[in-house]
LUMSETOR-492954 format. One line per 5 residues: their letters; for each residue x, y, z of N, C-alpha, C, O, CB. Coordinates in Angstrom, 3 decimals. Each point is the difference from the previous one (the first is absolute). Glycine has a CB too. Layout:
LUMSETOR-492954
a> X/Y/Z/X/Y/Z/X/Y/Z/X/Y/Z/X/Y/Z  ...;
END
This chain:
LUMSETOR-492954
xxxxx> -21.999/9.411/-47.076/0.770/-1.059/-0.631/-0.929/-0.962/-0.750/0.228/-0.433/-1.130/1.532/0.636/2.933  -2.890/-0.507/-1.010/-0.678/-0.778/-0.902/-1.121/0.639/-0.911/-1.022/-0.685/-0.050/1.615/-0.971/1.702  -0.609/2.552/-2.211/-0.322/1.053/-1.261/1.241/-0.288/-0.727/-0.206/-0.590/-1.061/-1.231/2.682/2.173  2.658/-1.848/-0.848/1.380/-0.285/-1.080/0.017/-1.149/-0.592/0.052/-0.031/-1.230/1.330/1.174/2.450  -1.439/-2.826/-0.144/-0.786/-1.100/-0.657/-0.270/0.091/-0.996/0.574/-0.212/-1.068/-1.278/-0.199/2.443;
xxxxx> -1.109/1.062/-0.826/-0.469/-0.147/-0.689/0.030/0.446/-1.451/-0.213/-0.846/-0.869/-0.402/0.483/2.833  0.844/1.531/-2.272/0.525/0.854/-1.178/1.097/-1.018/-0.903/-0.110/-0.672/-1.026/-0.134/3.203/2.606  1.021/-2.332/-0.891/1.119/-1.708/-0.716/-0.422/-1.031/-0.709/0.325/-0.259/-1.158/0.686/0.239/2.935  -2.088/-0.866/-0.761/-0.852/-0.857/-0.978/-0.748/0.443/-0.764/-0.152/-0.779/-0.940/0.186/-0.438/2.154  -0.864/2.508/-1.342/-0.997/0.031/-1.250/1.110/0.073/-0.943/-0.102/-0.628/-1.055/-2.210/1.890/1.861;
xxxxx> 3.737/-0.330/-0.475/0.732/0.194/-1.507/0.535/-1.494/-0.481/0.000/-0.233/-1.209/0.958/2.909/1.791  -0.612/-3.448/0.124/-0.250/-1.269/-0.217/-0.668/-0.388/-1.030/0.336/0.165/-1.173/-0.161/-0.221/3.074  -1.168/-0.486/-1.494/-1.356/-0.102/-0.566/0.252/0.614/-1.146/0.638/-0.441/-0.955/-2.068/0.425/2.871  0.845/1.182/-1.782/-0.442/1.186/-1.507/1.087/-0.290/-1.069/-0.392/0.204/-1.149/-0.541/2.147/2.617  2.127/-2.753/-1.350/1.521/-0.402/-0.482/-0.521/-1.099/-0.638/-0.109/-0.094/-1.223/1.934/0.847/3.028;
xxxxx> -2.136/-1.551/-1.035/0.130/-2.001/-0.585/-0.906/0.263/-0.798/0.164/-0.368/-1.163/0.285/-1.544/3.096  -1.553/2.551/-1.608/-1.482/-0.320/-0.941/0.122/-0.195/-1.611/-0.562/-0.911/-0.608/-0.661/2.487/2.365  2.038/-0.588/-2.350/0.081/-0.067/-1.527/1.057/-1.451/-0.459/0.004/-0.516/-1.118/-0.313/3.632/0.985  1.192/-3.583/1.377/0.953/-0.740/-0.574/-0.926/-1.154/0.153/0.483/-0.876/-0.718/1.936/2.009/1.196  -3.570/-1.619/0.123/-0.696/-0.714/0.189/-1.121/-0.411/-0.762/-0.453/-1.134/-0.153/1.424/1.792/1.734;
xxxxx> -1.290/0.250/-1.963/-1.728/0.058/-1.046/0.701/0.209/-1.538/-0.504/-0.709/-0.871/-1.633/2.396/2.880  3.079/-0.926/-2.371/0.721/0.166/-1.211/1.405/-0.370/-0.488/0.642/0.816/-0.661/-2.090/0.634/1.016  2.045/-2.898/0.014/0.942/0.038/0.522/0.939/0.285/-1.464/1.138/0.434/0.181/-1.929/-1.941/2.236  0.308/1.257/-3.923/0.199/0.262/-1.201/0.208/1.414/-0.354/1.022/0.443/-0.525/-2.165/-2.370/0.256  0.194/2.541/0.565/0.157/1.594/-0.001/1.509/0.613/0.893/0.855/0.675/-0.572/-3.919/-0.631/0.542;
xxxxx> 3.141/-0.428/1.438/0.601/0.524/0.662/1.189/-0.366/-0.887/0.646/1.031/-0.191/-2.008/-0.939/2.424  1.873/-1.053/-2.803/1.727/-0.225/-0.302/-0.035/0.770/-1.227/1.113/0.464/-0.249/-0.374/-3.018/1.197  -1.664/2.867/-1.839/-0.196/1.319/-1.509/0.469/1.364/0.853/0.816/0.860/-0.332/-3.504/-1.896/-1.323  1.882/0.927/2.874/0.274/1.356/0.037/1.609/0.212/0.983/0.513/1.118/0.052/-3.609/-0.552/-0.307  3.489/-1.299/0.691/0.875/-0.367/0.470/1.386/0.569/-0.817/0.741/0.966/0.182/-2.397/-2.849/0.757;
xxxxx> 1.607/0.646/-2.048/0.567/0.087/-1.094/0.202/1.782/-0.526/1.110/0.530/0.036/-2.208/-3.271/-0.426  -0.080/3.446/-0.049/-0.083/0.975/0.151/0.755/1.109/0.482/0.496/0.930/-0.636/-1.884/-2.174/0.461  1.400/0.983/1.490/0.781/0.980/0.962/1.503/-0.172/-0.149/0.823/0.915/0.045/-2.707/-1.005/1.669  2.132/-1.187/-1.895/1.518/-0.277/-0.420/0.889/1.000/-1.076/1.154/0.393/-0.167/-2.079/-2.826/0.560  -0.317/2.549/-0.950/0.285/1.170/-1.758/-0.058/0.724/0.738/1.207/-0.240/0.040/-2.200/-0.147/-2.335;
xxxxx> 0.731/1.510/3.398/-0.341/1.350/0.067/1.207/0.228/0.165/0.675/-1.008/0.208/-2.850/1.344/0.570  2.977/1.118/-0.799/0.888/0.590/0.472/-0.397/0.773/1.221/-1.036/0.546/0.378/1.944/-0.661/-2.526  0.313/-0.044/2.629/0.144/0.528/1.243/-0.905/1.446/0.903/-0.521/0.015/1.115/2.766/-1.212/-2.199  -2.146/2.062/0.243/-0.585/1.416/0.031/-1.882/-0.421/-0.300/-0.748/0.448/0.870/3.556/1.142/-2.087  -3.460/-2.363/0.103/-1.066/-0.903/0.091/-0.496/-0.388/1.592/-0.938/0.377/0.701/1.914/-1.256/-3.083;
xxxxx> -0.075/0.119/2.536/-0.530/-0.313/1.215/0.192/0.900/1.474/-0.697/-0.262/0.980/1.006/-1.893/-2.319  0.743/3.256/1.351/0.145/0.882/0.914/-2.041/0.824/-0.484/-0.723/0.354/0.931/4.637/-0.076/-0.784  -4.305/-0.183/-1.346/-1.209/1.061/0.109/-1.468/-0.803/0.356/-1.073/0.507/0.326/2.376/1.175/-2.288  -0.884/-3.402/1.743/-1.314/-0.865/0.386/0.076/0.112/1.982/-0.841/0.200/0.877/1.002/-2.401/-3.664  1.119/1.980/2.768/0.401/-0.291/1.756/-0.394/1.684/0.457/-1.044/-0.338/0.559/3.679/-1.911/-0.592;
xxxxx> -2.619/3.428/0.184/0.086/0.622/0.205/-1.869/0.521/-0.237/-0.669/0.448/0.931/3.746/-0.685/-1.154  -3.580/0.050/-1.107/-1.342/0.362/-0.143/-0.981/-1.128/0.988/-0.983/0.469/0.573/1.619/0.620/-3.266  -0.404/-2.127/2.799/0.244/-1.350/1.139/-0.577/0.510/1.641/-0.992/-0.364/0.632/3.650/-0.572/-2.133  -1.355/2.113/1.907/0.158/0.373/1.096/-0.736/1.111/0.245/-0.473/0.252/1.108/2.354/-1.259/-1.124  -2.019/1.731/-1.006/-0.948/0.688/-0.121/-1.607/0.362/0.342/-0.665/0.986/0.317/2.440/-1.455/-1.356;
xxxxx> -1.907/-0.509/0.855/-1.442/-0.672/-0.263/-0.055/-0.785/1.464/-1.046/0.106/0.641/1.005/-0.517/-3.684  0.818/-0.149/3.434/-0.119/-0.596/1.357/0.223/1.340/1.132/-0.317/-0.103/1.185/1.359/-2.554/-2.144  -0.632/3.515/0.547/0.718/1.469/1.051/-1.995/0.600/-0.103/-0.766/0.072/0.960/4.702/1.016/-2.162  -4.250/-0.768/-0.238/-1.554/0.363/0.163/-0.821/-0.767/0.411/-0.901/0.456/0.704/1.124/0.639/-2.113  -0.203/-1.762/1.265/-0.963/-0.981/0.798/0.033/-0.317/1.915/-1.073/-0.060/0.600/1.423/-1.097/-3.294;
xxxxx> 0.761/1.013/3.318/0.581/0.082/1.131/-0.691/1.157/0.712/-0.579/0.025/1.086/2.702/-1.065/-1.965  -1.886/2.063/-0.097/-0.445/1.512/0.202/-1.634/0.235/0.234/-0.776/0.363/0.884/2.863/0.266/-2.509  -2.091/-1.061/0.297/-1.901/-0.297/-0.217/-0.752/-0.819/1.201/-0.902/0.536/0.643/1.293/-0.868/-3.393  -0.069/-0.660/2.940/-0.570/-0.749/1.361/0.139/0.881/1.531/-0.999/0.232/0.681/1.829/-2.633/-2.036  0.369/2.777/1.706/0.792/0.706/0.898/-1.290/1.196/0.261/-1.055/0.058/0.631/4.011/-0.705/-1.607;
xxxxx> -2.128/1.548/0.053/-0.855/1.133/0.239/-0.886/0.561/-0.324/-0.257/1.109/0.469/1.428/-1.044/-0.139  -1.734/-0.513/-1.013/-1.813/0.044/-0.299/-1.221/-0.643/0.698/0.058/-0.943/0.789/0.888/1.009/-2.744  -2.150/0.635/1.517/-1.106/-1.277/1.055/-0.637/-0.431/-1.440/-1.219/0.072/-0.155/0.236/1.186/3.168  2.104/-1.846/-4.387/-0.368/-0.773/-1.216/-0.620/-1.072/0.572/-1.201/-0.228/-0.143/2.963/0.878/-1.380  -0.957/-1.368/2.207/-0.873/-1.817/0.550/-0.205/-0.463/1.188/0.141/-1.149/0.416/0.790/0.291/-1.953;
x> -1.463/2.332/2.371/-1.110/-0.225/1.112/-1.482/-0.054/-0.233/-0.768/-0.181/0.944/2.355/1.247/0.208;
END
């Protein structure tokens, strides 16, 4: 449980950081996403998950970052 915490707060964290240091950028790109269509954002969300599924994987079952 306290690994889940912890995991929670870094996404936290890793989240706020750009709205914090760029807070100009973040509402452009913001703005941005507003324009995308639907199917747009089904292939960002999905390439997204992707990338978090390899990586999960990559740490997991490899000896990459021992």
């Amino acid at each position: 449980m306290k690994l889940l915490f912890t995991l929670i707060g870094l996404i936290f964290i890793l989240e706020g950081l750009p709205y914090l240091t760029f807070p100009e950028a973040m509402q452009r790109w913001l703005r941005q996403l507003l324009e995308m269509g639907p199917a747009q954002l089904r292939t960002v969300g999905l390439f997204a998950v992707g990338i978090g599924l390899l990586i999960c994987y990559v740490s997991l079952r490899t000896n990459l970052f021992n």
